[in-house]
Structure formats: C-alpha cells, structure tokens
C-alpha positions as CSV (number, residue, x, y, z in Angstrom):
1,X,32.8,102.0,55.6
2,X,33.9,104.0,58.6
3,X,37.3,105.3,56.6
4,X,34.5,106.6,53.6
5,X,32.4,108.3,56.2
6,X,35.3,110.1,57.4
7,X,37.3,111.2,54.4
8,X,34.2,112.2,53.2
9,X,33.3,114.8,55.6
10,X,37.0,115.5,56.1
11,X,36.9,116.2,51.6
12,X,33.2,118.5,52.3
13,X,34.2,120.5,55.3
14,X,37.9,121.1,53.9
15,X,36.6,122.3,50.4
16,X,34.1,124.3,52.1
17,X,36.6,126.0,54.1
18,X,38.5,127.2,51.6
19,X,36.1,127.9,49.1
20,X,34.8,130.5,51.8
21,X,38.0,132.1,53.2
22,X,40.9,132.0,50.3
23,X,41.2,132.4,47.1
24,X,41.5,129.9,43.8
25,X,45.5,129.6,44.1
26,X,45.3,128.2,47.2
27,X,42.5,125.5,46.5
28,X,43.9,124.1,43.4
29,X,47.4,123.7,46.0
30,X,44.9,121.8,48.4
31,X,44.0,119.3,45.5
32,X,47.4,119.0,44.4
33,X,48.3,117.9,48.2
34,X,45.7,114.7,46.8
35,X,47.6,114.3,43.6
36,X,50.7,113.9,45.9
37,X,48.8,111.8,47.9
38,X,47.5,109.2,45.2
39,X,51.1,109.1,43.7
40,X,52.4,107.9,46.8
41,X,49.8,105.5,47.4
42,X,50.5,102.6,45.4
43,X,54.5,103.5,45.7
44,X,53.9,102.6,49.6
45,X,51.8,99.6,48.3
46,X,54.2,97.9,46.1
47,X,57.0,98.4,49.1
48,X,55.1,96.3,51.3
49,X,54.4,93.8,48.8
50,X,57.5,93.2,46.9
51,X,60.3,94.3,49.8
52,X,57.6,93.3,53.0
53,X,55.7,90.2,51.7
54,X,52.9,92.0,53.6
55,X,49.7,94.2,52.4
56,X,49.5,95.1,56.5
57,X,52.2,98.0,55.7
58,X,50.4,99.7,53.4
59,X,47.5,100.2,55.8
60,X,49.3,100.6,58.9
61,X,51.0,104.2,57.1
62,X,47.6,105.1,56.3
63,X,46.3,104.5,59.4
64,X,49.6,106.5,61.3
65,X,48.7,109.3,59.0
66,X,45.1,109.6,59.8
67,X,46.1,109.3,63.4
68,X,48.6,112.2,63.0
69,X,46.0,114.4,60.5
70,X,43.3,114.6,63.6
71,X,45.5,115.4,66.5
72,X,46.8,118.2,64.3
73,X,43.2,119.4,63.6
74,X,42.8,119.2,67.1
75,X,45.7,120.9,68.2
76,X,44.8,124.3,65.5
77,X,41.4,124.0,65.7
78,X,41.0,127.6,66.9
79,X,43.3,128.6,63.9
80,X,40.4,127.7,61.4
81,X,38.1,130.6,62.4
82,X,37.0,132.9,59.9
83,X,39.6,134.4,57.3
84,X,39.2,137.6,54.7
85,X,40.1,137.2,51.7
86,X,42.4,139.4,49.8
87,X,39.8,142.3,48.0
88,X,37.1,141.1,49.8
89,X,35.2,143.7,52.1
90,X,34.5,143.0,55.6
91,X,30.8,143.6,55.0
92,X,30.6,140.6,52.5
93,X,29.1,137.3,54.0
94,X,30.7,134.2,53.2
95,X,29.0,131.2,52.1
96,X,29.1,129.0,55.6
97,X,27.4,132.1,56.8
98,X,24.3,131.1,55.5
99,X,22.0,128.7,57.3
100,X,20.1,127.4,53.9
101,X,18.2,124.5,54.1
102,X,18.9,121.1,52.6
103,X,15.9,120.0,51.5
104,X,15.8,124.3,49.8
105,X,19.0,123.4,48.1
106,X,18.7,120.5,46.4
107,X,15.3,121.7,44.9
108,X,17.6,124.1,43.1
109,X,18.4,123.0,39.0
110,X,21.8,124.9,39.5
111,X,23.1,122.7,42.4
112,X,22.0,119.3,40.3
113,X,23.7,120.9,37.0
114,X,27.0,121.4,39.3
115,X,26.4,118.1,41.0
116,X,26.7,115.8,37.8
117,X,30.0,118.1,36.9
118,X,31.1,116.2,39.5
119,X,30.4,113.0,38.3
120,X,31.6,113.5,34.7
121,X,34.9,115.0,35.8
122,X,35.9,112.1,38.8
123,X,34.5,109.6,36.6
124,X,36.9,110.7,33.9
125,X,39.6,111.6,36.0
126,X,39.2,108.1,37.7
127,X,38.0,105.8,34.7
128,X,41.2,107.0,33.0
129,X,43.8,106.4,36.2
130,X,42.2,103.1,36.5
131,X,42.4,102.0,32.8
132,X,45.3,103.8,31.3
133,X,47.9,101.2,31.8
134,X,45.5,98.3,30.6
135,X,44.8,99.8,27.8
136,X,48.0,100.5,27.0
137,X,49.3,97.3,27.5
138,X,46.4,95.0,26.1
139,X,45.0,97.5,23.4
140,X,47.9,99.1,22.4
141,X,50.6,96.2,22.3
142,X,52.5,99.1,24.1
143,X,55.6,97.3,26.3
144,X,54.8,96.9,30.3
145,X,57.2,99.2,31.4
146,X,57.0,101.8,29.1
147,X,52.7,101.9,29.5
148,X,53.8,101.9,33.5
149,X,55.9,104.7,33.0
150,X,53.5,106.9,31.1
151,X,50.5,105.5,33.0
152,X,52.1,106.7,36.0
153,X,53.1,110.1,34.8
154,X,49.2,110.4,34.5
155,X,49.3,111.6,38.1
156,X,52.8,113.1,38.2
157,X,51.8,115.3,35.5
158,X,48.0,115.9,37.2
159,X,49.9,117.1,40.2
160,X,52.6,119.3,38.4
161,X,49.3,120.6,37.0
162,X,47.3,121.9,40.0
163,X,50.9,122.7,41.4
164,X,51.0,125.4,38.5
165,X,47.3,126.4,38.4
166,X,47.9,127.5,41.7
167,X,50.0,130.2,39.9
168,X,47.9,131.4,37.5
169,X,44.2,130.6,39.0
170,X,43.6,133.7,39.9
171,X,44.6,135.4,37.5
172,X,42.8,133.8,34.5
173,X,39.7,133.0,37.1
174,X,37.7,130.1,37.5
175,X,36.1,130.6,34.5
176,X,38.7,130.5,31.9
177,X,40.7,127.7,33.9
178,X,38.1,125.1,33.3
179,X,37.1,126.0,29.9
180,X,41.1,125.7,28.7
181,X,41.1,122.6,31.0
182,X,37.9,121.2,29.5
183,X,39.3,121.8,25.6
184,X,43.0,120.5,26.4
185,X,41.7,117.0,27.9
186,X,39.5,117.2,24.8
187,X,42.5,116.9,22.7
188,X,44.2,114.5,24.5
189,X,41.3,112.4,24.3
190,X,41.0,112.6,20.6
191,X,44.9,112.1,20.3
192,X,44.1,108.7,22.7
193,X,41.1,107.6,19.8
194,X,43.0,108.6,17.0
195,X,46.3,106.3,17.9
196,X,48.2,107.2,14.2
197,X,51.5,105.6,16.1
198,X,52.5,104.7,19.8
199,X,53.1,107.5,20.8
200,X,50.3,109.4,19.9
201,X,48.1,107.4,22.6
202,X,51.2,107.8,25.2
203,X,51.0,111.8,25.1
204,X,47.6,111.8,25.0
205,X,47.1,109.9,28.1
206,X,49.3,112.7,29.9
207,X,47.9,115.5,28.2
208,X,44.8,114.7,29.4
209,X,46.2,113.8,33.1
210,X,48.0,117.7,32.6
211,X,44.7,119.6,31.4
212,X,42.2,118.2,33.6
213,X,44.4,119.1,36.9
214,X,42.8,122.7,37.8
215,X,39.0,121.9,36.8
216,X,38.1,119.7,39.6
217,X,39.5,122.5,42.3
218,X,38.2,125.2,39.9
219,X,35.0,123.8,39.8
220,X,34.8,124.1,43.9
221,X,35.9,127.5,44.3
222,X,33.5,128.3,41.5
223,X,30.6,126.9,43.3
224,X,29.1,130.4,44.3
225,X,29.0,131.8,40.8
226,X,26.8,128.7,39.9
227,X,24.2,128.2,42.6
228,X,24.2,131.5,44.4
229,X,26.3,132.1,47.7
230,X,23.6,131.1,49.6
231,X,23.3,127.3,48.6
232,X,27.1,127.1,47.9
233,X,28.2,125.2,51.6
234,X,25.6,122.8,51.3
235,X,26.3,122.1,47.4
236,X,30.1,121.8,48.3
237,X,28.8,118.7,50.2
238,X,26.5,117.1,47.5
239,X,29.2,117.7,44.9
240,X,32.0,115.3,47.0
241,X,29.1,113.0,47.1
242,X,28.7,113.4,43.7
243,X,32.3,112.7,43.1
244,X,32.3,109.6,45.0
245,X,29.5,108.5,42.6
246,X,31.3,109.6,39.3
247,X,34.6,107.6,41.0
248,X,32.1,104.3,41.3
249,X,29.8,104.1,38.0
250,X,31.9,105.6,35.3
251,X,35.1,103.7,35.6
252,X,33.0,100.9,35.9
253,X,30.9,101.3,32.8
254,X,34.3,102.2,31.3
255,X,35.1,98.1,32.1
256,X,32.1,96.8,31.3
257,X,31.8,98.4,27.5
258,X,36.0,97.2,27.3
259,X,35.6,93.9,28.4
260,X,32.0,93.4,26.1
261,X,32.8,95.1,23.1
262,X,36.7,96.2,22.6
263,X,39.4,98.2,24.9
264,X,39.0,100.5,22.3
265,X,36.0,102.0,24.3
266,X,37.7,103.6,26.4
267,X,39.2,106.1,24.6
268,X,35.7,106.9,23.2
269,X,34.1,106.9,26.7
270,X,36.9,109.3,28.0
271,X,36.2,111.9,24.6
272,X,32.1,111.6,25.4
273,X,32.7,112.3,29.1
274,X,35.1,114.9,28.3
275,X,32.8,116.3,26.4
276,X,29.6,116.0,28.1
277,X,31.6,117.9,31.0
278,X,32.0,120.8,28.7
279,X,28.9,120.7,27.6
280,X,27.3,120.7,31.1
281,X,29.4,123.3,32.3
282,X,28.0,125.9,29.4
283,X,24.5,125.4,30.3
284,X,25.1,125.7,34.3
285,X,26.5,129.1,33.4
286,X,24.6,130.2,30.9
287,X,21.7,129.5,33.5
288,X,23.6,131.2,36.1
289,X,23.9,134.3,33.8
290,X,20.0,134.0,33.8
291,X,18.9,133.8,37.1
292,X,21.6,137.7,37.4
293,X,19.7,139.7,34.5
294,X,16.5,138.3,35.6
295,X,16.2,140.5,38.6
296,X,17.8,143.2,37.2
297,X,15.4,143.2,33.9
298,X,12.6,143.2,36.6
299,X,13.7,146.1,38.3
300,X,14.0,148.9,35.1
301,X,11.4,151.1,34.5
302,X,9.0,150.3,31.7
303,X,8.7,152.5,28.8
C-alpha cells in the first residue's frame, strides 16, 4: 500500500514537472525510462526464481533502487527549480504556477473527458501486456516460446517507440502523435481479430505495442490544450489516478469476458477500447476548440 502511495505521487509530481518546464521530446523519453523499466522487471524476476530459488531478490533490487532514486532527489533537489522552455517567453506562467482549486477542477467536463483517456489507454496498454501471451498460447495454438518471444517484444517494441517519439514529438505535436498512434493500434487490433494465419495475430500484437508508445506521454504534455493551463497540474494528478484505475478494471474485465465466453474477447475488447480512446479524444478537443471561439465570438462587435 505504502509502495502505491509513493510511486503514485512520485508518477503525478514527475509528469507535472515536465509537462510545465520541457517540451514533448523529453516526456515521451521519461516514459520510455518506464518501458525500460517494465522490461526489466520480470527479467530480474525470473533470475531469482529459476537461478535463486528465491522471490526475495526480486524485491530486494526494487527496494535498492527506490533507496538510491530518493537520495538522488534529495541530493538535486535545488536543481528542479523552475526551467524555460525553448520558444517560450519569460512572461508566460506555467501550469504549477497556478493555485486552482481541487474541488474547481474536477467540476470541469474537460478534466473528466481527459481523465477516462486515461483509463482507456492504461487499460489497453495493460489488458494487452497482461493477456498477450495467453492468448497466444491458449487461443491461438501459437508454440510457448515463440508467443514469449513476441509477447515480450510487446514492450521492447513499446519502448523503441517512445525512444523514437522523442525524435519527432515535437515536430509533428501532440496532436498529430496521438491521432497516428490511436489509428496504428487500431490496425493492429483488427489484424489481432482478424487472425487469417499465425502470424497475422503475432504482428499485430507488436504493432499495437509500437503505435500506442507516444500517446500515453503525448496525452500528458497535451494536458493544457484540453482543460486550460490553469487546471492542468491538478488534472496531471487525477489522470495517474485514472491510469491506475484503467490498469485495475479493464485488464480485469478483459479476463472475465475470456474466461466466460472465449479468449477470443480479447482481441475484440482491445479494438472497442482502442477505439473508444479515439473516440474520446475527438470530442475532448473538439470541446476544447469550443470553450477558445467562445470568448472570442463574444468579444466581436455586433452588426
């Protein structure tokens, strides 16, 4: 419980952080650093158990990390003052400038539209990690080591992904980046339903794993544009609590419907999640696009 508290403000104040001071290269590199991270994971898991005997190893890396990750935020905390970004003028006030209240924000549609992005896209992102290699294995006939190999390139390719976003973020923009995102996983989902042979279901499992990788950091440094810059620091926050609710509920649906009606569910669950998150997206900025002419319609002249 104590580890969930922790990581979570670590994921809020983080994300805010560089949502307000850098730009959309640098964030999608700071969610790669996860993508590392959950690759490595169940590497350092597996030595333990099979070379070990012993799940204590596991933890006790994890735990030396953590150690190690607060004396170093200790040790540059007066590094992580304000920064300006590159093009931005001095005058312009960044978002944890703002002392908005809670209770302000989340009476705000835009911040609930940006919240369940949240919990499509980690739900999808998650449900998929989770139930790839089953899947695979159980629905697919697909051989054990061959669905582990392309199960697991799931979150090579996811990192390789936000490694490369990081290169062309900013110049697409946030925008742009999820849409193509949002489309490409929507193929590889279809190519996961469709299953014509084999292989058909093994790219699309990394297809998706490769298009998804830039929306969830694109999705935080886009948070201004959505909900205005003034509710953006304390949206930041609902949003990773969001996420931790997509990461719960939707992988779990995703096993109930498999294990009650067929594996074949899933692929279906992925494509109507995918989906939905396109879906959701359009209207939170086709709303955001209202609430800017609005007040500019307001102040014209009348005939």
């Amino acid at each position: 419980m104590f580890g969930g508290l922790g990581a979570g403000a670590i994921d809020a104040g983080l994300n805010t952080y560089v949502a307000a001071n850098f730009t959309e290269g640098l964030m999608q590199w700071l969610h790669a650093s996860y993508g590392i991270g959950v690759t490595l994971g169940p590497i350092l898991m597996t030595f333990g158990l099979a070379s070990l005997n012993t799940w204590h190893f596991g933890y006790r890396v994890v735990a030396i990390f953590q150690i190690v990750l607060a004396i170093t935020f200790f040790a540059t905390m007066k590094m992580w003052g304000p920064k300006t970004k590159q093009n931005d003028s001095k005058e312009e006030k960044k978002i944890t400038e703002y002392k908005t209240s809670y209770k302000e924000t989340i009476r705000q549609p835009e911040v609930w539209l940006s919240m369940l992005l949240f919990v499509l896209y980690v739900g999808a992102e998650m449900g998929l990690g989770a139930w790839a290699y089953t899947f695979l294995t159980e629905g697919r006939g697909i051989a054990t080591k061959t669905a582990g190999f392309w199960a697991g390139s799931f979150y090579g390719l996811f990192t390789v992904g936000r490694i490369l976003a990081g290169l062309y973020a900013k110049r697409l923009g946030v925008n742009k980046t999820i849409l193509i995102g949002c489309v490409g996983a929507i193929i590889g989902a279809i190519m996961l339903w469709w299953n014509p042979v084999s292989i058909v279901s093994l790219i699309g499992v990394v297809v998706i794993g490769f298009a998804i990788a830039p929306i969830f950091p694109a999705l935080m440094s886009g948070t201004s544009s959505r909900v205005s810059p003034r509710f953006a620091a304390n949206t930041i926050g609902f949003q990773m609590m969001s996420a931790g609710i997509g990461g719960a509920l939707l992988p779990t649906l995703m096993g109930v419907f498999a294990r009650r009606i067929s594996l074949e569910t899933i692929p279906v669950f992925m494509f109507a999640q995918l989906v939905a998150l396109l879906v959701v997206y359009l209207v939170s900025m086709n709303r955001t696009k209202q609430l800017i002419i609005a007040p500019v319609a307001e102040t014209q002249p009348a005939d």
